[in-house]
C-alpha positions in Angstrom: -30.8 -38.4 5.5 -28.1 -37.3 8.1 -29.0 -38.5 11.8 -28.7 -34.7 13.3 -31.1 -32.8 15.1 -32.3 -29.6 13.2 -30.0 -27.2 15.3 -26.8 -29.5 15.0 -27.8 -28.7 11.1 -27.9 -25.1 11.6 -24.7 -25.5 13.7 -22.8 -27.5 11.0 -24.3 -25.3 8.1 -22.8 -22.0 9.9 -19.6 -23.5 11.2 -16.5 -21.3 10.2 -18.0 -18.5 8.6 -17.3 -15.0 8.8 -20.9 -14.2 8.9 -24.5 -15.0 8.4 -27.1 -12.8 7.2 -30.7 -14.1 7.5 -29.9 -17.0 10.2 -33.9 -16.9 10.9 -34.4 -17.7 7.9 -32.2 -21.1 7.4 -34.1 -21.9 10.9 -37.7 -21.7 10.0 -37.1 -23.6 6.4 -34.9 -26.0 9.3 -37.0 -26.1 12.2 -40.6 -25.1 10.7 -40.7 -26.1 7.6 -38.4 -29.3 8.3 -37.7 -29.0 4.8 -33.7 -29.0 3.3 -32.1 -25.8 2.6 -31.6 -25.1 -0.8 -28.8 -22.9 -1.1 -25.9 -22.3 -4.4 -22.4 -21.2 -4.6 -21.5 -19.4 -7.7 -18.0 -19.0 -9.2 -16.9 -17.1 -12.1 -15.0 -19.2 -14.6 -12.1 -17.0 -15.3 -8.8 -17.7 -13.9 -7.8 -21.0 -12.8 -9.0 -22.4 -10.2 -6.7 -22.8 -7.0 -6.0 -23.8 -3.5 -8.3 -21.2 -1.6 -11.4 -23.3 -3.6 -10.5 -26.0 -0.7 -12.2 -23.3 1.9 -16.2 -23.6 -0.1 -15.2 -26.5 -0.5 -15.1 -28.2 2.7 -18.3 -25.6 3.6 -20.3 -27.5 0.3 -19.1 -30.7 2.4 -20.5 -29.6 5.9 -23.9 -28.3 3.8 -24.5 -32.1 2.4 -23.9 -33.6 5.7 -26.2 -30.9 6.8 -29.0 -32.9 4.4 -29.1 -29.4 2.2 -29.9 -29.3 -1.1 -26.6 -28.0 -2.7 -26.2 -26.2 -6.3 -22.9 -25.0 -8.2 -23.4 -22.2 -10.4 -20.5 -22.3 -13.0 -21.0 -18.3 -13.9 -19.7 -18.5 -17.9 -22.2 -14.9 -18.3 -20.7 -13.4 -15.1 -17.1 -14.1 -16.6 -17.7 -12.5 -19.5 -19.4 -9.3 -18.1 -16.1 -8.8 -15.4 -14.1 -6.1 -17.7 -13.9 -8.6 -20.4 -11.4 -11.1 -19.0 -11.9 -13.4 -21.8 -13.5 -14.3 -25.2 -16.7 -15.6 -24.8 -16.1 -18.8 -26.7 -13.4 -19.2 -24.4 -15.1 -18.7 -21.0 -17.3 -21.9 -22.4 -14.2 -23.7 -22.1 -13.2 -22.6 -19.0 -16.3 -23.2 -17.3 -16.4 -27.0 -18.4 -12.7 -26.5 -16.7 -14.0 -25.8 -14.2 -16.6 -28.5 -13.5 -14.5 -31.1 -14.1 -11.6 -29.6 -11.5 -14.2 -28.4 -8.9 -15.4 -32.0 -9.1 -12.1 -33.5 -8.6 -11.4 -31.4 -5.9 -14.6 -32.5 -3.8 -14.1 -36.2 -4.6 -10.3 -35.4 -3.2 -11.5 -34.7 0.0 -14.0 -37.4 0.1 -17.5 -35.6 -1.0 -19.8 -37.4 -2.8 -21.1 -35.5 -5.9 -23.8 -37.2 -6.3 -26.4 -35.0 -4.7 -24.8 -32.1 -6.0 -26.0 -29.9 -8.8 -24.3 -28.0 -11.4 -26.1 -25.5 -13.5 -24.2 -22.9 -16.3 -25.4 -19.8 -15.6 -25.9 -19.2 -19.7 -28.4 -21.4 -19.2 -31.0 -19.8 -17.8 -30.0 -16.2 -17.8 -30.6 -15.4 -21.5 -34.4 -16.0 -21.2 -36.9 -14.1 -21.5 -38.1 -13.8 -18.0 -34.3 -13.2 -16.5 -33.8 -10.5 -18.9 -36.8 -8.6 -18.3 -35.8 -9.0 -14.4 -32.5 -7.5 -15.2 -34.3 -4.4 -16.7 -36.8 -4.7 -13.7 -34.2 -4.0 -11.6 -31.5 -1.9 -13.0 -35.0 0.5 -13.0 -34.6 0.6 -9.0 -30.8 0.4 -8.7 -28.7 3.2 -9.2 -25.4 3.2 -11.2 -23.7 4.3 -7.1 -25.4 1.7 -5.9 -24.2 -0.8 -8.3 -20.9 0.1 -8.8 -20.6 -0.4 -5.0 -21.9 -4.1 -4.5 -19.3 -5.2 -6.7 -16.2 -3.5 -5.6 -14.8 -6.1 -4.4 -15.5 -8.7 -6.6 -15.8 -6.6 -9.9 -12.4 -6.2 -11.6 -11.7 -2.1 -11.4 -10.2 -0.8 -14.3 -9.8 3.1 -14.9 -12.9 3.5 -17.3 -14.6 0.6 -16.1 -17.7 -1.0 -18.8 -21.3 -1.1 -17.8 -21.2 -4.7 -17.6 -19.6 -4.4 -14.5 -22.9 -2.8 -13.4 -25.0 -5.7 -14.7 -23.1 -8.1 -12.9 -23.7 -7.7 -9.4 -27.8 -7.3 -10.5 -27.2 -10.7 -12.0 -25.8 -12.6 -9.1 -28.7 -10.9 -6.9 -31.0 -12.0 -9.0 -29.7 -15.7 -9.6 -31.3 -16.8 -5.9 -34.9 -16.4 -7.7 -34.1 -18.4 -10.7 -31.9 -20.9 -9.0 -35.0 -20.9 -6.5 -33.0 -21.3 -3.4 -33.2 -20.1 0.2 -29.8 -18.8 0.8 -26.6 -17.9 -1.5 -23.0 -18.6 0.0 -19.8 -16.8 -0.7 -17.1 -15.1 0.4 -17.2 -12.2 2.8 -15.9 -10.1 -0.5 -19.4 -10.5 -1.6 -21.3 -8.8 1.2 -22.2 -6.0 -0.9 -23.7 -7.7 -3.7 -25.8 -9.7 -0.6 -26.5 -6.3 0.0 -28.1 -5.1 -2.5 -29.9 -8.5 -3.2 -31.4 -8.1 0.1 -32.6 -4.8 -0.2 -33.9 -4.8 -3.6 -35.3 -8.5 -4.5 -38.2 -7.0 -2.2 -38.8 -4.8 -4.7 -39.7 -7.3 -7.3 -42.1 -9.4 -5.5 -39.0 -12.1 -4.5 -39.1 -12.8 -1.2 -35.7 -12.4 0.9 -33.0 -15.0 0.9 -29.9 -15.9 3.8 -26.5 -15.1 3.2 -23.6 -17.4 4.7 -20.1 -15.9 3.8 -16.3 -17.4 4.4 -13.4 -15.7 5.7 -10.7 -14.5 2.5 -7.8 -16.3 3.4 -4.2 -14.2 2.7 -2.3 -15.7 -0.3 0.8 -16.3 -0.3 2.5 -13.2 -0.6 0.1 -11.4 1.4 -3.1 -9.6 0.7 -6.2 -12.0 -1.1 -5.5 -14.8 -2.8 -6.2 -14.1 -6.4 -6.0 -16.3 -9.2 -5.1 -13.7 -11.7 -1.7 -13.6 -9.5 0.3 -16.6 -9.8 2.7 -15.4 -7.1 -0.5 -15.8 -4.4 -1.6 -18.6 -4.9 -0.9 -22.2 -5.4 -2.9 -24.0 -8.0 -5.0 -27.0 -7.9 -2.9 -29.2 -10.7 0.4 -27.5 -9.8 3.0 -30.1 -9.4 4.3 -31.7 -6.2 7.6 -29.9 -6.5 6.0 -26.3 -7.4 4.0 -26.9 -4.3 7.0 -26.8 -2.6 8.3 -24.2 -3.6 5.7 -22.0 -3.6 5.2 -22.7 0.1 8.8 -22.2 0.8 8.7 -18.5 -0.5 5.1 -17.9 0.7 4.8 -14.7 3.3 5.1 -16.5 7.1 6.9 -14.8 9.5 8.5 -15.9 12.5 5.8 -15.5 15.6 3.1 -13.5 13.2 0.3 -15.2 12.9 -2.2 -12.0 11.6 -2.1 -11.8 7.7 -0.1 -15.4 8.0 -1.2 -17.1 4.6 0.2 -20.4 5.5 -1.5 -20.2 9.2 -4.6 -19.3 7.6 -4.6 -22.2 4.6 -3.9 -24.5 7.7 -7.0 -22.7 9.6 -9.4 -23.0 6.7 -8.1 -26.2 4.7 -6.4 -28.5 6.3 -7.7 -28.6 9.9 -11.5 -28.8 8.5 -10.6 -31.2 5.6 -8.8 -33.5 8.2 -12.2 -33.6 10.4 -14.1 -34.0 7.5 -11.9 -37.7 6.8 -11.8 -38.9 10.4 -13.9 -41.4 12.1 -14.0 -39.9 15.0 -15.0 -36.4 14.0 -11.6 -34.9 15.1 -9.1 -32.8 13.3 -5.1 -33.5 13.2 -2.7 -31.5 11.8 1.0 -32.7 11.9 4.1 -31.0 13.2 7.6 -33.0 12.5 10.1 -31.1 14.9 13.1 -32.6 16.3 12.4 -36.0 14.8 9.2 -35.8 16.9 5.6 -35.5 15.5 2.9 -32.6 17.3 -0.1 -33.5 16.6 -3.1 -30.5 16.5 -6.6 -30.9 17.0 -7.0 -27.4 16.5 -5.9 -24.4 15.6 -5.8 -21.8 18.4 -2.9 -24.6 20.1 -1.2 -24.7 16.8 -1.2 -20.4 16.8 -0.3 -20.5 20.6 2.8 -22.5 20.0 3.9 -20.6 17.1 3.7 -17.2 18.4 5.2 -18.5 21.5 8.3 -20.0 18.8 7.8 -23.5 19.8 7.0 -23.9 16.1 8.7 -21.9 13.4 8.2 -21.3 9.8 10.8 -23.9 8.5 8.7 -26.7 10.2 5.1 -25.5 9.2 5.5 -24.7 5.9 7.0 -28.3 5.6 3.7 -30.1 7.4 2.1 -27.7 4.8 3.4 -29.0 2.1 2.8 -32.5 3.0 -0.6 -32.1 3.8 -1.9 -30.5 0.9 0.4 -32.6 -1.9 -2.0 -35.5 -0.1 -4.9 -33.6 -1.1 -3.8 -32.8 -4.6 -2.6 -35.9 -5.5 -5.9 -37.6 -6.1 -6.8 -34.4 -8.6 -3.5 -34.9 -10.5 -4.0 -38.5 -10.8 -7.3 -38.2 -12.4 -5.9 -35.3 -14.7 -2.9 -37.6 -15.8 -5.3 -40.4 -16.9 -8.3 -38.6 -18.1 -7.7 -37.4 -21.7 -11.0 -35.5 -21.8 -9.8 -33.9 -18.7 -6.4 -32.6 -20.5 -8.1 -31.8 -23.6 -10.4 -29.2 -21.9 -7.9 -27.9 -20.3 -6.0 -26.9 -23.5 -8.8 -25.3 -25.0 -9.8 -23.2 -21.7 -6.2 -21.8 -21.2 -4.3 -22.3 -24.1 -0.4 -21.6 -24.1 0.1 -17.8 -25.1 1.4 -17.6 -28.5 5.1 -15.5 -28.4 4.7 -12.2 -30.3 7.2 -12.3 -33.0 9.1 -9.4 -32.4 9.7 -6.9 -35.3 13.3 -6.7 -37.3 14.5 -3.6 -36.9 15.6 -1.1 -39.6 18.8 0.9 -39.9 19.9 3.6 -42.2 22.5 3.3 -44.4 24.3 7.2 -43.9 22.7 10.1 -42.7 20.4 10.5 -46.3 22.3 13.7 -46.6 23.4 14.3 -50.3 26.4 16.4 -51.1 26.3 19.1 -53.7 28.0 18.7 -56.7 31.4 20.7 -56.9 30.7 24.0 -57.9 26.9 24.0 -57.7 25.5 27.2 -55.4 23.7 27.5 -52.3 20.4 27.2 -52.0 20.3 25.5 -55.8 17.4 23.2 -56.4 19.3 20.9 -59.3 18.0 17.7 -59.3 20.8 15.1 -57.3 21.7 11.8 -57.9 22.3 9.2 -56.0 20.0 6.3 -53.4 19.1 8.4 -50.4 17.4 6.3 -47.0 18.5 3.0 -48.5 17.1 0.6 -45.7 18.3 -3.0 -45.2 17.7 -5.9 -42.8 19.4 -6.2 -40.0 19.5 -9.8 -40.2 21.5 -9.4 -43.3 
């Protein structure tokens, strides 16, 4: 058990998010019921994972030191319901990926995993009881309604499936039968909150909190997706792509609004470097000039580079620097794990090369003459090979 006081819990449990919904509720379980929280983060196993995974996970790091009970929900049923992203047998794969990266990436930045749980979602949500709350409450939700909470998170295709409707239900109804007391996420997941909020009620579930992160820009601007490799940065990419993914990354000179790079260094490596310091302190270094700036924070660090002190050359290279020391421990244990690299095949295996088709060319026109004297319009039989085809290899 932690040494802090229930509202330096609260404080550390809310630090850096975009927004909580429900706050009296983490106090009275806190401060009344001087219980833990139990809370879960959910991810869909679909893409791989990447870079911006650093931002929930430094949050799952202040929610242990925070004495809460912590669970990962590695959603293999939610991945197959978003507009059919993958194979089911394959999303199996993926979502042992997963585990296996997502712990690697906490032990990288010094969490212990030992308190942490990790649940499939397939394996509770094709019982009896979850089913029959899905039809419980897609009897109280309309199909606007539904569409609506997962906008944002939902994949949105032209004629979109109805398991895009189930989803969202799903991951409202996942805080009963994970039996927490709040679900965190990013702030594209509001909606969903939504509609968990306003409709759990309804079913005789009592009302849960709701602590959401910031979305921070990839890359090239806009969110960082991991179904576009040009935003992001991924967690096993080599020390070299790193590089030069950062060096062609969106960060213009004096901008610091919609600044990917500002912001990974805002929600990664500022909070991961006070997470590792004995003294509780961040530090984020500048080399400029053969002279190191040091940052404890990062409203100096935006001051000096919208006043040009620092420039994009020079933070994109403390960038790079920074997080190749982070992703080195996950690469090492990749390299020398064999399990590790065999799961990793089988959840994203290399596309196989469509053979392309060998064309066909005419020989002539197929046009047959007539025979010397033989009138218009007569319907003699010809002779001759009309439309002879042959390969164009030969």
């Amino acid at each position: 058990m932690s040494s802090l006081t229930p509202k330096e819990k609260i404080a550390l449990i809310t630090r850096n998010l975009q927004e909580v919904l429900g706050e009296d509720i983490i106090a009275d379980v806190i401060e009344k019921q001087n219980r833990p929280l139990k809370i879960y983060w959910g991810t869909a196993t679909t893409g791989r994972p990447h870079c911006g995974y650093f931002v929930p996970m430094t949050k799952l790091a202040h929610f242990l030191r925070a004495d809460c009970e912590v669970t990962i929900l590695l959603a293999d049923l939610h991945a197959f319901l978003d507009n059919m992203k993958a194979p089911y047998e394959l999303i199996q794969h993926r979502a042992k990926y997963y585990e296996f990266l997502i712990k690697s990436t906490l032990r990288s930045i010094g969490v212990s995993i030992d308190k942490l749980k990790f649940v499939f979602g397939s394996s509770y949500q094709k019982s009896e009881g979850y089913i029959m709350d899905i039809f419980r409450l897609s009897s109280i939700v309309t199909e606007h309604d539904a569409k609506k909470a997962g906008a944002e998170v939902v994949k949105q295709v032209a004629s979109p499936l109805l398991s895009g409707l189930i989803y969202p239900l799903m991951q409202a109804l996942d805080e009963e039968h994970l039996g927490v007391d709040a679900q965190f996420g990013g702030v594209d997941q509001r909606k969903i909150f939504t509609l968990a909020v306003e409709n759990l009620p309804s079913l005789g579930y009592k009302t849960r909190a709701h602590l959401m992160n910031p979305m921070v820009p990839g890359l090239a601007g806009g969110k960082m997706s991991a179904s576009d490799p040009n935003s992001k940065i991924d967690l096993l990419d080599s020390a070299a792509d790193v590089e030069k993914k950062l060096k062609k990354a969106v960060c213009a000179p004096k901008e610091v609004e919609g600044n990917g790079v500002i912001a990974f260094v805002e929600y990664v490596l500022i909070p991961i470097s006070e997470l590792g310091s004995e003294d509780g302190k961040a530090r984020f270094v500048i080399e400029k000039d053969g002279a190191e700036i040091v940052y404890e924070n990062i409203d100096k660090l935006k001051e000096d580079y919208v006043a040009d002190i620092i420039g994009p050359k020079e933070l994109k290279a403390a960038t790079t620097l920074a997080l190749n020391k982070l992703l080195d421990p996950i690469r090492n244990e990749y390299a020398n794990s064999d399990e590790f690299k065999e799961i990793e095949k089988l959840a994203y295996p290399p596309a196989v090369p469509e053979k392309k088709k060998k064309k066909e060319k005419k020989i002539g026109t197929g046009y047959v003459a007539k025979k010397q004297g033989e009138a218009s319009g007569s319907s003699a039989p010809t002779e001759g090979v009309e439309n002879l085809k042959i390969d164009e290899a030969n």
